[in-house]
Every structure is written in C-alpha cells, then in structure tokens.
N, C-alpha and C positions, 0 to 999 in steps of 0.2 A: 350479259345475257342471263346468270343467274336472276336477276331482275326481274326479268321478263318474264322467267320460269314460274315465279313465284306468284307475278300480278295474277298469271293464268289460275297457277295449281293451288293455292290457298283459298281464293273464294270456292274454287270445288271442293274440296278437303271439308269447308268451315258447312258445308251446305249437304255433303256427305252422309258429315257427323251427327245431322238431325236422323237420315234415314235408318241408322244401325239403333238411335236412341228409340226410334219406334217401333224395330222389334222386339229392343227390350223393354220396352210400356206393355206390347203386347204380350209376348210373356211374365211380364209380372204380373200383369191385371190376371190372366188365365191361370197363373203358376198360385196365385192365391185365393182360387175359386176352392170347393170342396171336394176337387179329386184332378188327377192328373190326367184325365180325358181329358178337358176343355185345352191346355197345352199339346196334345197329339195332334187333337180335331184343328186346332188354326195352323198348325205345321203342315199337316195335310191339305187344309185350305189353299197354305200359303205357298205349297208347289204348285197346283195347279197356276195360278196368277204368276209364278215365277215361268211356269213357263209359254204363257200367252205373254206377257208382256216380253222378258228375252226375246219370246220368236218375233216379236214388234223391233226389238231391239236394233236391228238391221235400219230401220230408220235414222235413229239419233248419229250412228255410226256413220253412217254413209252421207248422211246431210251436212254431218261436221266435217267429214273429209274434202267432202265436194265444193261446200260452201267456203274451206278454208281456203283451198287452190283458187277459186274465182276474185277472191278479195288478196291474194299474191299475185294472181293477174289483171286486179283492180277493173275485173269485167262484173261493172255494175246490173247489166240484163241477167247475166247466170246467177249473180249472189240471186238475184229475184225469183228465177225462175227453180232456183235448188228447193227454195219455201216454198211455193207454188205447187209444185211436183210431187215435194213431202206431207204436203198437207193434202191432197189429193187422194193419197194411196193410204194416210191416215184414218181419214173419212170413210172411203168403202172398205177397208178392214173393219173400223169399228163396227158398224152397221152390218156387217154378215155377221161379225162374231156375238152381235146382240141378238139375230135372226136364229143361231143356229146354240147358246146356251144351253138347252134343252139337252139335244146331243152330243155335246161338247163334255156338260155331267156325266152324261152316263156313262162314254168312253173311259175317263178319267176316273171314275171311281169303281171303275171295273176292272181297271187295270190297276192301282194302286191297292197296297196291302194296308190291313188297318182292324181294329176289334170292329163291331156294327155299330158301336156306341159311339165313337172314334168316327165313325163315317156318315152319322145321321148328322153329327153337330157340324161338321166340314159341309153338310150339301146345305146346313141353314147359312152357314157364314157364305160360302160360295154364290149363294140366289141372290145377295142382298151387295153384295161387293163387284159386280159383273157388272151393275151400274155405272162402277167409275171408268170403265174402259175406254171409252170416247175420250175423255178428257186426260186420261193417262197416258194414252196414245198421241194426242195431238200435243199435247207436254213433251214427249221425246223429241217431236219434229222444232218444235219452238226452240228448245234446250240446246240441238245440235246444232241446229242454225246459228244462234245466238253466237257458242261457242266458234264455232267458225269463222264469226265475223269478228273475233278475239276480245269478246265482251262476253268474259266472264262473269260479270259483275249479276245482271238479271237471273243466268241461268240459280244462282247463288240466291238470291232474295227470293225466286220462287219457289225453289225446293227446300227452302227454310220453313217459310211458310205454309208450303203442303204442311208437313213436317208436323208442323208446331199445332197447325190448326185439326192436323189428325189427330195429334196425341191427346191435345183438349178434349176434342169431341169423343174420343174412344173412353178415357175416363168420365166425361159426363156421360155417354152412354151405360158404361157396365158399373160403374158405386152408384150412381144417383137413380138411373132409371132400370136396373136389373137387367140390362137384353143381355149378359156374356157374350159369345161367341157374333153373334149379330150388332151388337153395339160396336165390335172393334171393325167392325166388315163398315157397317155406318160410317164410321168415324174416317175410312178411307173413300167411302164416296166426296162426303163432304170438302175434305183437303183435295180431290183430286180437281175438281170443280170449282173452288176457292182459287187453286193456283191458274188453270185456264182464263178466268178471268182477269188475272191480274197479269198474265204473260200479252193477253191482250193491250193493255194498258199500253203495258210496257212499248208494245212492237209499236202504236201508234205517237207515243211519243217521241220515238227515234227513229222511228225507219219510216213516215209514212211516206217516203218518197218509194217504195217497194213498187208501190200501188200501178205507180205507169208505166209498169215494166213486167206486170201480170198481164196475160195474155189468154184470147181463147183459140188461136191459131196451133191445130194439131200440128202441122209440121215442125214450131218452135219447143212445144211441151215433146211430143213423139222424140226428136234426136237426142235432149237429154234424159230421157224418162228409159230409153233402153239400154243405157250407161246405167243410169241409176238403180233399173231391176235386175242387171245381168252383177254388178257391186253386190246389190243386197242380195240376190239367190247366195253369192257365195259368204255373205256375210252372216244369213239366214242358216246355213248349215252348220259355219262355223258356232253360230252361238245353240243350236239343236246338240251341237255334241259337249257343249259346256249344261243346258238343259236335261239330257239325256243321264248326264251323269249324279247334278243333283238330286233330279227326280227320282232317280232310281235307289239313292244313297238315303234319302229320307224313306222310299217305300220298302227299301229291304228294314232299314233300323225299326221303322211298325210291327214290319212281321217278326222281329226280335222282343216286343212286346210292348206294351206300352211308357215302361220305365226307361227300357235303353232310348227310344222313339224319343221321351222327355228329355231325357239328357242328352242325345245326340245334336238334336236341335238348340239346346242350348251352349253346346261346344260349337256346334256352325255359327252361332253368332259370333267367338271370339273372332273366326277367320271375315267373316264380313266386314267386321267392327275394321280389322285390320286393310282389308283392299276397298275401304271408302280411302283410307288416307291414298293408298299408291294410286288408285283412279281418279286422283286431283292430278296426278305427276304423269299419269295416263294419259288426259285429258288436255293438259298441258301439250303433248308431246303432237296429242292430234292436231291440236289450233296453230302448232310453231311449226311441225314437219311441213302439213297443209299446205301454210303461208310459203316456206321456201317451198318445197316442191313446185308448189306453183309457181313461182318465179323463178326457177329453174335453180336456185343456190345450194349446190351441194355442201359448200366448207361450211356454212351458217348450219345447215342440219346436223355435221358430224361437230359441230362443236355444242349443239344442242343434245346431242346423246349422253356425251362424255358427261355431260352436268346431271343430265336427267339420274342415270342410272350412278353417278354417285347419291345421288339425295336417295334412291331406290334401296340401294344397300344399307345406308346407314340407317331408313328406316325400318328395313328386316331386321339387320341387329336388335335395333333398340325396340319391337314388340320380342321376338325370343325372347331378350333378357325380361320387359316387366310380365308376361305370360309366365315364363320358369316360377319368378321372384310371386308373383301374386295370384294364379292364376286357379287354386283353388278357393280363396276368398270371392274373386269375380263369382265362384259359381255361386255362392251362397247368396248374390244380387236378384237374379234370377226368379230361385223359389227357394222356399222353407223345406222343401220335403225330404225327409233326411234321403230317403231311398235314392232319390233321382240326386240331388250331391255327390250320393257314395258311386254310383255308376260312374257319372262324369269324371270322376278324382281317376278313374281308373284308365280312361282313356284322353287325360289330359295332357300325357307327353306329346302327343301327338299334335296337339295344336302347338307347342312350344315350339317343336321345328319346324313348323310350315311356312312361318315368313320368311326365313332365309332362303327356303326354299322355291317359293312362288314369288318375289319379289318381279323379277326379272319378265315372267308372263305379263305383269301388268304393263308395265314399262314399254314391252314390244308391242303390245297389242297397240295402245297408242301411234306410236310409229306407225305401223302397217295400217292403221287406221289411215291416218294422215295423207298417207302416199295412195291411197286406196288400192293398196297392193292386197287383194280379196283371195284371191286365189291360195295364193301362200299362207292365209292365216285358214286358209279351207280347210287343206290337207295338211297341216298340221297342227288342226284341231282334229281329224279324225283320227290319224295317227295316233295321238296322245289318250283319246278318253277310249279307243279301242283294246290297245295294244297296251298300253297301262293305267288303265283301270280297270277296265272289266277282264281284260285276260287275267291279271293277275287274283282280284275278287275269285275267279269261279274258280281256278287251282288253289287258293288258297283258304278258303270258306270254311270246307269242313273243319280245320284244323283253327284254323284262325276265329270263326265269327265276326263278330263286330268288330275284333282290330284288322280283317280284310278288308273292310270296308274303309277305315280309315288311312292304311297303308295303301290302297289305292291313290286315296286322294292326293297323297304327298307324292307318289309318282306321278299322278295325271299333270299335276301344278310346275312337276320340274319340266316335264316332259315337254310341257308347251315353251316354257320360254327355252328349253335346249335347240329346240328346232327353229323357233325364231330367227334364233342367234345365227344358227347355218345358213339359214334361207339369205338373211340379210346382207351380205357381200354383192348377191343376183341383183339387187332391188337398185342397188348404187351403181348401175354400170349404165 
C-alpha cells in the first residue's frame, strides 16, 4: 500500500514544488526591483486571488471526493456526471466574477491595509491577472476529477507546466519588457490558459468515453448537483476560515509597515514551500480514502492512515530540522535588502516549529476530503481560526505585535488537526 501511496503522493509533491518555486520567482523578480513596495504590492495582490481562488477551492475538493467514491463503486454515469456538474458551477462562477471585478476591487482594497503606493501597484497587478480566472477555475475542476479517477499523473504535467510557463513568462515580462508588477500578473494569465489547454488534450485522449454519459436531463444533473453544493457550501466555509485567516495575517503585517509586510510574506513562503510536500500525501489520502469509502472497505482505509500519517510526521521532522539548520540563509534567496533579512531573522523561530505542528492538518484534511465528510472539517475549521487565531491575536497584540500574529498561526494549524483527530472515530462508525 505504501506503493500506492506513493504512485498517488509524489506526482503531486513533484507538481507542488513548481507552485511554491513561483512565488519565489515572484518575489525575487519584485524583491530586486528598486524598492520594497513592488514585494508588498504583489503580496497584497496575491491575497486577494488567494482568496477568490480558495473560495473556488470547494470545487477541486469535492469533485475528488466525489469522483473518487464513483470509481470505488465503478459507477461509470457519476464519474461523468461529477465532471459535468463541476464544470458547470465552474463556468458561471467565472463569468460573474469577471462581471463583477470592478466591485470586487473596491471591496478588497478597502478592506485591506497597506501604504497608497503599496495599493496603486496591487490594483495594476490585480486588473491584469483577473483574466486568468476562467481557466484557473476550470483547472481545479479538471485536477480534482483527474485525481479522483487515481491518475495522478495529468494532474502533475499540468501544474508543472502552468508553473514553468508562468515563471518564463513573468521573467520575460519584468527584465526584458519593464512591466514589474503587471508582467508577473501576465505571466499568470498566460500559464493559466496554457494548462486549460493542455488539461483538454489530455481528457480527450483518456476519457473521451465521458462524452455519452454527459447529459442535458435536469433530473440526472439536479440529484447530484445538490450533494455536490450542499458538500461544497460546507467545504466553501471551511476553506473562508483558512482565507479569513491569511488575508487577514497579510493585511495586519501591511499595516505594521512595509518592511514587516516584506518579510512576513517572505516567511509565509517557508510554510507553503513546506504544505506543497504534505498536500501530495493530502491528496494521496483523498484519491485512496475516496476509492475505499466508496466501496465500502473500512480496514483498506485504517491501514491507509497509519502509512499516510507516518510519511506525515517524519516529514515535519525533517523540514523543522533543515528550517532551524538553514533557515536564515533561505531568507537571503528571496531579496538583498538588508532591512527586510534582519526582520525575518527575527521571527524565524517560528516557521521552525510549524511543521511539526501543522503536519497532521494536512493529512486529515485529505481524509475528510475523501469520505466527503464536510461538515466536520466545517466546524472545525471555524473552531480553529476563531478561537485560536484571532482570539488569541486581539489579547495578545498589544504586547506581542507581529509575534501575535505568528503565534496565532501555530495554534490555528494545531488546532485543526487536534479536532480532526476527535471528530475521526464518528466518521468510521
């Protein structure tokens, strides 16, 4: 079974590892502009888009769940009709959220903290990157599907290639043609539209048998489609309060000025860098939970745990250790600027224990993915980013500052997978 684990979790790991490399392209290319606004301004950018795509997010989740259970009960009509459905609710999200852009800005940077300079350059990067939302979106549904149908393999080649063809594109945009902040927003339309097409390819050289088993019969889409939005409502809130927390941990670190705002952003990459690898083992967990649940094999699952969340721990360990061992040299990858260095140095213990910490969240969230057990990963995501993050943030702010904001984090991250853990015994019965 390890095996199996592996088929799954490495091509997502390998495909991951392109997404974390591109935000550190994009902060380097920003981090070596001529001041450390252009590094604010796309962190600010890059919440917003963090949290329209998360709130999309509810797609990929629910369609790999869904899709995984239909192919454990080898119900060739629903693997069809999961893609069908998800591409459906993909479609008219994107197209409202193309209609409604306009106010969408204005909300968003009205609510987010930041200098004026910091937020003129975020609203050019933002007009020009709003473009890739259709194919960004219809990319999640493709992805989760894929994965569900335990072909991991595509999901893998085309987030490589987003990936790869962003990163090109964003440095021939900002060294060769001058746009900064706009050339790296380009460089994401490009890759997101480069991989749609090629997820295309892909579906019709494997699955064109999907096609006779897409339907325009309300009654066959309506029975699964209110499964599938009563899942994602709850899967939609659950990831609002993983949203909630970053956006709000970027817009407070702004209003701490633009140096902490640089380096803070640049320590959130360690932690990304780090939950690409466990959301291979995530993902893993969704595609194999999925398959037995759906076929009803409860020992096959509990012996899928025990593997998953050994690989889970030992790779907490081993980033703690190379974060402690290297983890001020990382920051110097980043940018040059001594200032924003010397801030990060100071709140880099904190990244050092967050994998041992947060390991566990990933891990579960998989699972609950899988079994599309929504509910529980609901309430205790609200649980977690209420009651330890932000209660503890506003008692502890004045005294604390910026390390409030970081000790948040590390409780929000335990806190999910503590309540997992509870809930899980309910799930198996």
């Amino acid at each position: 079974m390890n095996k199996e684990i592996l088929r799954l979790a490495v091509p997502n790991i390998l495909s991951n590892l392109t997404i974390p490399l591109l935000g550190m392209v994009d902060l380097h290319l920003m981090g070596h502009l001529d001041s450390s606004v252009f590094m604010g301004a796309v962190a600010l950018g890059g919440v917003i888009f963090n949290f329209i795509y998360w709130g999309f997010s509810f797609l990929r989740m629910s369609i790999s769940g869904f899709s995984a259970q239909a192919f454990g009960g080898r119900n060739r009509q629903e693997m069809s009709l999961v893609l069908q459905r998800g591409l459906m609710i993909a479609l008219a999200g994107s197209f409202m959220l193309l209609m409604l852009q306009v106010p969408v800005a204005q909300i968003a940077f009205r609510l987010l903290e930041g200098s004026d300079s910091v937020k003129e350059i975020s609203r050019q990067y933002y007009y020009v990157r709003i473009w890739a939302a259709p194919a960004a979106i219809s990319l999640m549904v493709f992805s989760g599907w894929f994965l569900g149908m335990q072909n991991a393999y595509y999901p893998m080649i085309i987030s490589v290639s987003v990936n790869l063809i962003n990163v090109v594109c964003s440095i021939l945009f900002v060294r060769f043609f001058g746009m900064q902040a706009k050339g790296v927003a380009l460089g994401s339309v490009v890759g997101q539209y480069s991989g749609l097409v090629l997820a295309l390819v892909f579906f019709f050289k494997k699955y064109r048998w999907v096609w006779q088993y897409f339907t325009i019969k309300i009654e066959y889409l309506r029975k699964g489609l209110t499964r599938l939005i009563n899942v994602g409502r709850d899967i939609f809130i659950r990831t609002l309060g993983i949203i909630a927390v970053f956006t709000f941990f970027t817009s407070k670190s702004a209003g701490l000025g633009d140096i902490t705002l640089a380096a803070n952003s640049v320590l959130l990459q360690f932690l990304l860098f780090f939950s690409y690898f466990l959301d291979g083992f995530a993902y893993a967990a969704e595609a194999m939970v999925g398959r037995w649940f759906g076929a009803g094999n409860k020992a096959y699952m509990k012996q899928t745990l025990r593997l998953l969340f050994g690989w889970g721990s030992g790779l907490g360990l081993l980033f703690t250790i190379v974060y402690g061992v290297a983890g001020q040299h990382l920051l110097s990858f980043f940018t040059d600027q001594i200032e924003v260095i010397e801030r990060g140095k100071e709140f880099l213990p904190w990244i050092v224990i967050l994998p041992l910490v947060s390991f566990g969240s990933y891990i579960w969230d998989g699972v609950f993915v899988g079994a599309t057990a929504s509910v529980a990963m609901r309430n205790s995501m609200v649980i977690a980013s209420v009651f330890f993050f932000f209660l503890p943030f506003y008692l502890l702010y004045p005294t604390l500052n910026n390390h409030a904001l970081w000790l948040g984090m590390v409780l929000f991250m335990l806190a999910r997978g503590v309540f997992l853990t509870l809930l899980f015994p309910k799930l198996m019965k």
